[in-house]
N, C-alpha and C positions, 0 to 999 in steps of 0.2 A: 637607423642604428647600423653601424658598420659591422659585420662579423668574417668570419674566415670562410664564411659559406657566402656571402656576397662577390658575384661574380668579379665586381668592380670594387671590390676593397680597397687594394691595392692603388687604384685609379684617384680614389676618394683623397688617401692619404697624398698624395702625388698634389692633388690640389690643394689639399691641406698647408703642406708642406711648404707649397711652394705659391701660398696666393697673392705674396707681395706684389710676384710677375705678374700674377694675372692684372691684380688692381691697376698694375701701372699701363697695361698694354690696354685695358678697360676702359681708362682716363685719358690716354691717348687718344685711343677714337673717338672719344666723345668731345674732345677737344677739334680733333680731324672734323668731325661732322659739323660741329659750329662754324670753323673756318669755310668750308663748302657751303653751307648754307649764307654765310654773311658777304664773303668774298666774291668778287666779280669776277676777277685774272685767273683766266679759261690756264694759265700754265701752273699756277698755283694751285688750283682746283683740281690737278692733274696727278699733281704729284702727290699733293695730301690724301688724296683716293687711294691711290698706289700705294701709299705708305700705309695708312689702313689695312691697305687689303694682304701685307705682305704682314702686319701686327695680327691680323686674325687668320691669317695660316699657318703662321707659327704656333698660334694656342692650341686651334684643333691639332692639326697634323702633331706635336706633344702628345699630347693626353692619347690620341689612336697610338700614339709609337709607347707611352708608356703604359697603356691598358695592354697592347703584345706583348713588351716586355714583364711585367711583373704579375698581371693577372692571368692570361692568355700559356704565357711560356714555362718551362719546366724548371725556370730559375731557383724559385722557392717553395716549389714541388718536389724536389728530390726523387724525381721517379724513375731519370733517365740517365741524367748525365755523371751521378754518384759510380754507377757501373764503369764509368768509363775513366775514371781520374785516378783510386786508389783502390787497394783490394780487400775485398766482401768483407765484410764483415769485423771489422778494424774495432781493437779491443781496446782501445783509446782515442781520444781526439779534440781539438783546440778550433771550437770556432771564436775569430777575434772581431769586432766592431766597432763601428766608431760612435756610439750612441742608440742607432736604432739596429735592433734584430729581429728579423723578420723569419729567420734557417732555424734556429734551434729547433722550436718545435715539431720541428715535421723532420730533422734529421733523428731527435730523440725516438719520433713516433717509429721512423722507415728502422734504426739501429738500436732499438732495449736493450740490447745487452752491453752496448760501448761506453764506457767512462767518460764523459761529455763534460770538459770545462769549456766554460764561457766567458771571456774575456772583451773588457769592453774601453779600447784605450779612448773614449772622446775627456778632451781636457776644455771647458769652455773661453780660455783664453787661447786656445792654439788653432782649437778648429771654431775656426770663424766664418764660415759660411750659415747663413741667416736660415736656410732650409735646414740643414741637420742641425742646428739648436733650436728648430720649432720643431723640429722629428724627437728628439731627445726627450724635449720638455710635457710633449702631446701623447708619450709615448714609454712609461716608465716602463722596467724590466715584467716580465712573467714568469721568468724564473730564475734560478738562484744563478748570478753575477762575481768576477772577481772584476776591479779596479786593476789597470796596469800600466804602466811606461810603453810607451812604441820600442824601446830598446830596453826593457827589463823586465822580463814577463815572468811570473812567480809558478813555472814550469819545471820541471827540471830536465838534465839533459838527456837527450836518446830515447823519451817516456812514450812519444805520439805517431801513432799511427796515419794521421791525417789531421792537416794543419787547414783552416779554410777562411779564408776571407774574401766576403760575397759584398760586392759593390760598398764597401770600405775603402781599401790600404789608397783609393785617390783622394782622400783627404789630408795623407800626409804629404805637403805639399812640399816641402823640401827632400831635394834629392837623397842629399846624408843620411837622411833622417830615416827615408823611405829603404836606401840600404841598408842603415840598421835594424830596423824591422825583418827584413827580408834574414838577414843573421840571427837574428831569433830564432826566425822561423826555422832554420836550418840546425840551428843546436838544438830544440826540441825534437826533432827530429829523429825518429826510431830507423836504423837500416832497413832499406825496402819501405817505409815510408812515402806520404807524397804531399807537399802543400797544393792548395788548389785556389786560385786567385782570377774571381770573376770579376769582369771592369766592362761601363761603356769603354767606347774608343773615340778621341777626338778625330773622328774620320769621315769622310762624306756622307757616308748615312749618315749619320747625326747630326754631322750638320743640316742637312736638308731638312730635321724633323726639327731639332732644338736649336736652328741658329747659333748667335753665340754664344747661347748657354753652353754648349758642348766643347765650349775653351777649358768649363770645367773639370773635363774629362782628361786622361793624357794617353798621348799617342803609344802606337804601338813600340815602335822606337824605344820609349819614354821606358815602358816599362820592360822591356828585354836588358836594357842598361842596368835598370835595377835591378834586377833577377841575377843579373851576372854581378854584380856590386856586393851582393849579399849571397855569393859563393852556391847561387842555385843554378842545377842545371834543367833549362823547358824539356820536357821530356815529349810534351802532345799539345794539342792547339787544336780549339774547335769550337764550331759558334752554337753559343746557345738559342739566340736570334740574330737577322741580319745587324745590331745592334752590338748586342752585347757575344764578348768571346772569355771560352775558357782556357785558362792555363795551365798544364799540368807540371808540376815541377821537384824533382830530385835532389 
């Protein structure tokens, strides 16, 4: 039984999530392995090996990169990096998701005294990636949720202290879309305020760990574009692991 006290919770879910890849990378080599064994052609046998062996370093080297990242790292621990993005003790705040939320509770736990709406834009005809609609579906709310628009969040203006979306806003896959979110985020926004906006990065590290899974990710690039799109300015930048980085933004 998975709990919050399981080291590899996080890990479990990850496989969960995402075991269509595994099945298929699974089926692969067992397919690879019948070619080798039935096959004669020493070049053929060469490369289906190869090919294999590059299907089962992608799984492992994954799950080690996602057990640092989400079990291992301060991501969804709140222990470290909350000190460094907006100030102490913030007497409102908007964490936003796209279906699964893994933050609230441990920001609730770290901040009792802050007015914590929770908003959760995943819509199942838009976000279409087969992992966060088995994360959604495996994974109902724990606590009390509002439904929202990417670009009409039932907030009002100037209210928030701190605005946060933790490996979400790369689901909104269109740029438009992705700058009106970022707008949102900025008219809730309380002066002296800060959104904070944690993302893989489709960058070398991940590639090397997630292949091209990590296309699902968007580049740094990617997202500075949108940040300036949606009238935000980065204020601090810093990694949470070699992985994943945070954004701090004005």
């Amino acid at each position: 039984m998975m709990t919050s006290d399981d080291p590899f919770y996080m890990t479990r879910l990850v496989i969960s999530f995402n075991r269509h890849f595994f099945y298929i990378a699974l089926a692969a080599c067992v397919v690879g392995a019948a070619i080798i064994y039935v096959v004669e052609l020493p070049l053929l046998r060469w490369g289906v090996g190869i090919g294999m062996g590059v299907a089962v370093y992608f799984m492992i080297a994954s799950l080690i990169a996602s057990h640092f990242n989400y079990d291992r790292s301060d991501l969804y621990k709140l222990r470290e990096w909350p000190d460094r993005s907006f100030p102490p003790n913030p007497a409102t705040a908007v964490i936003i998701h796209a279906g699964f939320d893994p933050a609230s509770g441990a920001f609730r736990a770290r901040y009792p005294e802050t007015s914590v709406r929770v908003l959760d834009f995943f819509k199942p005809e838009e976000t279409t990636e087969a992992s966060i609609q088995l994360a959604h579906r495996l994974n109902p709310p724990t606590g009390p949720q509002e439904h929202t628009a990417v670009d009409a969040w039932p907030v009002d203006a100037g209210s928030q202290d701190a605005v946060l979306a933790l490996s979400s806003a790369h689901e909104i896959r269109e740029a438009a879309r992705r700058a009106s979110f970022f707008r949102e985020a900025r008219r809730v926004l309380r002066p002296g305020g800060r959104v904070v906006v944690i993302e893989q990065l489709r960058d070398l590290p991940n590639f090397l760990c997630f292949g091209v899974a990590a296309m699902h990710f968007l580049s740094r690039r990617t997202w500075l574009q949108s940040f300036d799109e949606g009238g935000l300015v980065l204020e601090r930048e810093f990694a949470i692991t070699p992985f994943i980085r945070a954004f701090v933004l004005r």
